[in-house]
C-alpha positions in Angstrom: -44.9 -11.2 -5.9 -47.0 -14.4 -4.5 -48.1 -13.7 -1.5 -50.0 -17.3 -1.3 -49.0 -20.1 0.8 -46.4 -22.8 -0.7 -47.1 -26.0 -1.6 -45.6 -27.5 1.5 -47.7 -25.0 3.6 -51.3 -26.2 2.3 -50.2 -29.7 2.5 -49.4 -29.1 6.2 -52.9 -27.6 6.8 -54.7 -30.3 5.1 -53.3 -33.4 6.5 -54.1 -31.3 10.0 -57.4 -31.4 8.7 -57.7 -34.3 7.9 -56.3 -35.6 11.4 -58.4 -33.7 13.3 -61.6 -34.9 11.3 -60.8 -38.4 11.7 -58.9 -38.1 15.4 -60.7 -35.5 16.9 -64.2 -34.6 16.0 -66.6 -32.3 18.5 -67.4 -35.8 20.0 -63.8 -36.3 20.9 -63.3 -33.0 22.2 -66.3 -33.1 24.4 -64.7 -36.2 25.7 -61.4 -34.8 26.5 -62.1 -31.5 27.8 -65.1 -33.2 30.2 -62.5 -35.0 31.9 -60.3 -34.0 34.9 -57.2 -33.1 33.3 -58.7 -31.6 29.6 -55.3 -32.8 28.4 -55.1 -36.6 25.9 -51.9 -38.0 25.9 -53.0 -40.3 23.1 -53.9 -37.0 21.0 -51.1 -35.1 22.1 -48.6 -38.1 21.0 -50.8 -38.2 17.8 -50.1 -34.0 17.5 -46.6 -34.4 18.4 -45.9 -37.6 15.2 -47.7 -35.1 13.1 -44.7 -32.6 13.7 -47.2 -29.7 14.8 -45.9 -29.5 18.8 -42.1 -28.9 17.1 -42.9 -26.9 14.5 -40.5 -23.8 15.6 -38.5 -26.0 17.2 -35.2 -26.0 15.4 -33.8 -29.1 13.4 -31.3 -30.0 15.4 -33.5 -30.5 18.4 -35.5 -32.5 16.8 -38.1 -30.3 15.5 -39.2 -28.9 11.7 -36.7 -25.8 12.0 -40.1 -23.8 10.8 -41.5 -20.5 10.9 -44.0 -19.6 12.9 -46.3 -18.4 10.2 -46.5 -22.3 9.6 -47.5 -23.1 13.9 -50.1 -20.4 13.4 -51.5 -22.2 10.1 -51.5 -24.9 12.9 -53.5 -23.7 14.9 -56.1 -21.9 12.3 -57.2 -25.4 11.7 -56.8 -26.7 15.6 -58.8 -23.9 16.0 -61.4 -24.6 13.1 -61.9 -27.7 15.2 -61.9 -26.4 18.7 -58.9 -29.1 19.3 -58.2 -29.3 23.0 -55.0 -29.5 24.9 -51.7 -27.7 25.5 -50.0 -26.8 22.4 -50.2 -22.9 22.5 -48.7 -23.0 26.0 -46.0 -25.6 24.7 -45.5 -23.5 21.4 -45.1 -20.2 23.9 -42.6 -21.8 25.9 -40.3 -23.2 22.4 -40.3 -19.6 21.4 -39.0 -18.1 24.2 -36.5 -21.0 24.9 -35.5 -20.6 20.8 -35.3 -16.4 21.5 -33.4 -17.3 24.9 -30.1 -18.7 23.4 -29.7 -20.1 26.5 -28.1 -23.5 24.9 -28.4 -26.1 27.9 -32.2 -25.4 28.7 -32.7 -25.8 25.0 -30.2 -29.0 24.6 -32.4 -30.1 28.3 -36.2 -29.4 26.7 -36.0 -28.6 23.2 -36.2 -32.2 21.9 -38.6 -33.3 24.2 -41.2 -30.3 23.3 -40.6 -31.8 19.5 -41.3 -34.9 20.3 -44.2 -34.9 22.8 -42.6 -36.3 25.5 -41.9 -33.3 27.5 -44.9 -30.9 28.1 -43.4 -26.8 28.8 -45.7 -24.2 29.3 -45.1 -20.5 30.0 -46.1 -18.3 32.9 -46.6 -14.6 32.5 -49.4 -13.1 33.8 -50.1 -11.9 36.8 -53.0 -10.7 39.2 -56.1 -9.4 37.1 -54.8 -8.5 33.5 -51.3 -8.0 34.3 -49.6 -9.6 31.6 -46.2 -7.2 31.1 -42.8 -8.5 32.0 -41.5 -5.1 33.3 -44.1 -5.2 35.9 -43.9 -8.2 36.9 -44.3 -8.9 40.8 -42.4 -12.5 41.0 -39.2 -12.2 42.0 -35.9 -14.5 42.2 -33.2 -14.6 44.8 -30.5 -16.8 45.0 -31.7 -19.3 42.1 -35.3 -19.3 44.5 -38.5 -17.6 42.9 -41.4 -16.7 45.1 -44.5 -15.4 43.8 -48.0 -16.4 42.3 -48.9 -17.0 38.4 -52.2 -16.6 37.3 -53.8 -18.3 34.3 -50.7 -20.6 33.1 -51.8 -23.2 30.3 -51.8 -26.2 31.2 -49.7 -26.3 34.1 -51.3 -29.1 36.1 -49.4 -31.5 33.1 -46.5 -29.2 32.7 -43.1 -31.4 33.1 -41.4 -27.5 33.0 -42.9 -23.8 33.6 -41.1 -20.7 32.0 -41.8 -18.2 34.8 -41.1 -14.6 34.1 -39.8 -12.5 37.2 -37.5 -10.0 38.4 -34.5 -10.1 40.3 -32.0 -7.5 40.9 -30.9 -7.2 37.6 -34.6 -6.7 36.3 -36.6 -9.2 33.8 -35.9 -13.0 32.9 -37.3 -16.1 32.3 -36.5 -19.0 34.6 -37.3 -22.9 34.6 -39.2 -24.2 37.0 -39.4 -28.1 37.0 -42.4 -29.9 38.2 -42.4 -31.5 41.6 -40.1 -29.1 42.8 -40.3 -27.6 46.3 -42.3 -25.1 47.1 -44.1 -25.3 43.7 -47.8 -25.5 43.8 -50.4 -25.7 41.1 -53.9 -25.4 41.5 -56.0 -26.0 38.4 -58.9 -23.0 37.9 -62.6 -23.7 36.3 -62.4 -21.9 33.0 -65.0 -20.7 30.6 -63.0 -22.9 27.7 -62.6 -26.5 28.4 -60.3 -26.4 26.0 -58.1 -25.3 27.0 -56.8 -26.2 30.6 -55.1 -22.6 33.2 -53.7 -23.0 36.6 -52.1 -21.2 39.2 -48.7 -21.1 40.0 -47.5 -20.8 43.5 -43.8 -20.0 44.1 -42.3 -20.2 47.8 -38.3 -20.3 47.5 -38.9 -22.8 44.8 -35.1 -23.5 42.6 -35.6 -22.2 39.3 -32.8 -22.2 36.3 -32.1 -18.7 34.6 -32.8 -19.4 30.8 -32.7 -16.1 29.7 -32.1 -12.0 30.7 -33.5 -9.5 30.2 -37.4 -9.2 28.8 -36.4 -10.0 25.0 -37.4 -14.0 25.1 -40.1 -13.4 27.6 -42.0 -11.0 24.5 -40.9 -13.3 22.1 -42.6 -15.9 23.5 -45.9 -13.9 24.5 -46.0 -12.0 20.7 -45.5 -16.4 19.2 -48.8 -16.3 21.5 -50.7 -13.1 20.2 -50.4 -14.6 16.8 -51.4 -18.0 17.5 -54.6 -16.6 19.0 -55.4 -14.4 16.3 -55.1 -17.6 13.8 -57.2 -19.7 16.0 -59.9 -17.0 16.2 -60.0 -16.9 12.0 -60.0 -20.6 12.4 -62.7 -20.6 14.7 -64.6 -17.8 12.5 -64.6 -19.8 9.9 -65.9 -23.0 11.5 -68.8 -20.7 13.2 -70.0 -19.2 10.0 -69.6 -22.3 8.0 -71.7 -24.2 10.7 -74.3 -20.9 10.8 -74.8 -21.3 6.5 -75.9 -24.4 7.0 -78.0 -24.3 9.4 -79.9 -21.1 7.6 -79.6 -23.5 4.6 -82.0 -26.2 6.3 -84.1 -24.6 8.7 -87.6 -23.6 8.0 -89.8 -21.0 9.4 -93.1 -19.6 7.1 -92.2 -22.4 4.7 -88.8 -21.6 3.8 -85.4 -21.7 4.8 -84.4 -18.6 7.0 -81.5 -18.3 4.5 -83.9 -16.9 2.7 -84.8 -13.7 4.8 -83.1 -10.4 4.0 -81.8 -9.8 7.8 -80.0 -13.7 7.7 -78.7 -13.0 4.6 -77.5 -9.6 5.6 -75.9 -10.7 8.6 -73.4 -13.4 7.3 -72.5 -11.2 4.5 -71.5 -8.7 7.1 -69.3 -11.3 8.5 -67.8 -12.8 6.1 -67.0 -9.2 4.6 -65.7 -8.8 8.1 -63.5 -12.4 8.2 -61.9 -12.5 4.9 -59.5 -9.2 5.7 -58.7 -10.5 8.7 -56.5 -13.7 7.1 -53.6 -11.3 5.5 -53.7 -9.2 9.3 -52.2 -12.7 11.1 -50.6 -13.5 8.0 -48.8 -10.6 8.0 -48.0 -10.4 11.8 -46.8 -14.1 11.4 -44.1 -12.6 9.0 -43.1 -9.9 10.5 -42.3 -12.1 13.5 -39.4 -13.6 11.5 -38.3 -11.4 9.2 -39.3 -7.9 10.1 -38.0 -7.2 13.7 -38.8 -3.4 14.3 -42.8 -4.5 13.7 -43.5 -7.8 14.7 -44.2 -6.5 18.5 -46.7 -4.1 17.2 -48.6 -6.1 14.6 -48.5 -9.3 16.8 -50.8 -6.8 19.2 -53.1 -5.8 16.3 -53.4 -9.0 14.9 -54.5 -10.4 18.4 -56.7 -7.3 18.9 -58.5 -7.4 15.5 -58.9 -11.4 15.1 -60.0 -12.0 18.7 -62.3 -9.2 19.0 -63.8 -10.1 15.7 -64.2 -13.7 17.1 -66.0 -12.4 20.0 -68.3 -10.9 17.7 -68.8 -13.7 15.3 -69.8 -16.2 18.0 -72.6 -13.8 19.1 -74.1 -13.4 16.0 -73.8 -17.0 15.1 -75.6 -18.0 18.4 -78.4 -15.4 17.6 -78.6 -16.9 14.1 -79.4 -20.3 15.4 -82.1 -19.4 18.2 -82.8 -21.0 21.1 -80.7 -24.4 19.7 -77.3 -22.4 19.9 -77.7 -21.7 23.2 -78.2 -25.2 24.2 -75.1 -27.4 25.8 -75.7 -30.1 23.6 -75.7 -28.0 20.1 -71.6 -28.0 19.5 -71.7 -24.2 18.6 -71.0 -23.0 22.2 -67.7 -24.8 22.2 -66.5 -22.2 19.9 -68.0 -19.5 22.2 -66.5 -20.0 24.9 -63.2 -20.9 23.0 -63.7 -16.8 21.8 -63.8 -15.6 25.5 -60.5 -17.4 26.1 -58.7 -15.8 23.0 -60.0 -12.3 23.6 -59.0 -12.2 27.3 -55.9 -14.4 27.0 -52.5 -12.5 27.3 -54.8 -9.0 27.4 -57.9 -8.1 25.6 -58.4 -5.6 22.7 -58.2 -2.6 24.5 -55.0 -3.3 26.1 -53.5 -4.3 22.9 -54.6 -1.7 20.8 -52.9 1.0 23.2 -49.9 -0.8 23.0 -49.9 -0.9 19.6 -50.8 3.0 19.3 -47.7 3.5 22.0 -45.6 1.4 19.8 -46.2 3.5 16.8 -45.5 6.3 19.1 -48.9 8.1 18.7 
């Protein structure tokens, strides 16, 4: 049995690549996430031609009709080049609209996700590291939904925000346009420029029910754990590639530290460490479409594995480089901050390795 990617699939990475070289090099994403709104509507429209915003987003919307093993190769290589901007918010919110069924919201933002010209983003957590939908405090009452949202990507663009709350009936996700009343968004200074978070006030604000129930609000946070844990490995791999050469070229007692035992040692260990790590978010990616009963479970490992591991990687990186990696203008700390955002984003490690351990019913 291949377990390899298809042809189509390694095209798809490369002529990201190759875009993101040409479009968006660290220069270009110093630029964009320097400036006030961290989001490039020049890049975005550029993402959006390239089919990579509407990759999950079925045909007859207007998207690729693809799975999201192919939105998380995506973002591997958005994330081997630290690409700014909204698309794992906008990717959260297609999957749950897809998992909703709800078939006005997705004949109203479907084809606009897929095309670029309609930004959705999803809001789930709450409060500090609340991010389950059973729990969650925001609540809906006659079509109105009151409550507060905290770290929402991208939100400040957003043309529409998934919001999950409760009302009497328990969990569901509901649309909330922008510029409606009693919706406030307040951008927050993040660690990652890269990648933009608000929060959402809700007073009485009207809000559309797109889905019951908690089943499209998980589906849309597990599209999310994946698509971290491939832009961590992406991000990996851009770190160690950038540490080789830099042991490879600089010199201390006449020779390149590459050459000393504890260098050496040290990416060895990492890249002993990375390589497992692809078939973990491969897998996960998979399970998501074809294997039900385990993509909640492996969507959590993958995201607690990879991100941790990025976490880790970044670190040792840094140290590898001296004093330069800790400098603002040495690109490396781009990717260090972007590994604070992936481990703490929709919970850290701990969290979801204790829900994967209750999922297995341990």
């Amino acid at each position: 049995m291949d377990f390899g990617l298809s042809e189509d699939q390694l095209l798809l990475k490369d002529s990201i690549r190759r875009f993101l070289d040409r479009e968006c090099p660290p220069t270009r994403v110093r630029e964009i996430m320097e400036s006030e709104s961290g989001h490039d509507t020049r890049l975005w429209q550029g993402l959006a031609e390239l089919g990579i915003v509407g990759l999950i987003v079925p045909t007859a919307h207007g998207g690729a009709g693809l799975e999201l093993l192919d939105a998380a190769l995506a973002a591997e290589e958005m994330g081997f080049g630290c690409t700014p901007g909204p698309v794992l918010g906008s990717t959260m919110a297609a999957a749950a609209l897809v998992a909703g069924g709800d078939s006005h919201a997705q004949a109203r933002w479907l084809s606009g996700i897929a095309g670029g010209t309609a930004l959705a983003t999803f809001a789930l957590g709450e409060g500090p590291g609340e991010w389950d939908a059973g729990r969650a405090g925001t609540r809906v009452r006659r079509d109105e939904i009151t409550g507060r949202k905290s770290l929402v990507p991208y939100a400040h663009v957003a043309d529409v925000i998934l919001v999950a709350a409760q009302d009497d009936a328990g969990p569901g996700l509901w649309a909330v346009e922008a510029g409606a009343p009693g919706l406030t968004v307040s951008p927050l200074q993040g660690t990652d420029l890269t990648r933009r978070v608000a929060q959402v006030d809700l007073a009485g604000t009207p809000a559309m029910r797109v889905a019951r129930g908690r089943a499209a609000i998980d589906r849309g946070r597990d599209a999310g754990l994946v698509l971290l844990a491939a832009d961590a490995y992406g991000g990996m791999r851009r770190c160690l590639e950038m540490t080789v050469a830099y042991a490879l070229t600089r010199e201390q007692f006449g020779q390149p530290i590459g050459a000393f035992q504890a260098v050496k040692h040290q990416l060895a260990d990492l890249v002993t460490d990375i390589e497992p790590a692809l078939s973990l978010w491969w897998y996960a990616a998979h399970a998501y479409d074809h294997l039900a009963d385990r993509a909640e479970r492996h969507a959590a490992l993958a995201k607690a594995h990879l991100t941790d591991l990025y976490d880790r990687t970044t670190r040792v990186c840094t140290e590898l480089h001296g004093g330069i990696g800790f400098t603002w203008e040495y690109d490396l700390h781009l990717w260090f901050r972007r590994a604070i955002f992936d481990r703490a984003f929709l919970g850290d490690a701990e969290h979801h390795r204790l829900r994967a351990a209750t999922l297995a019913g341990w």
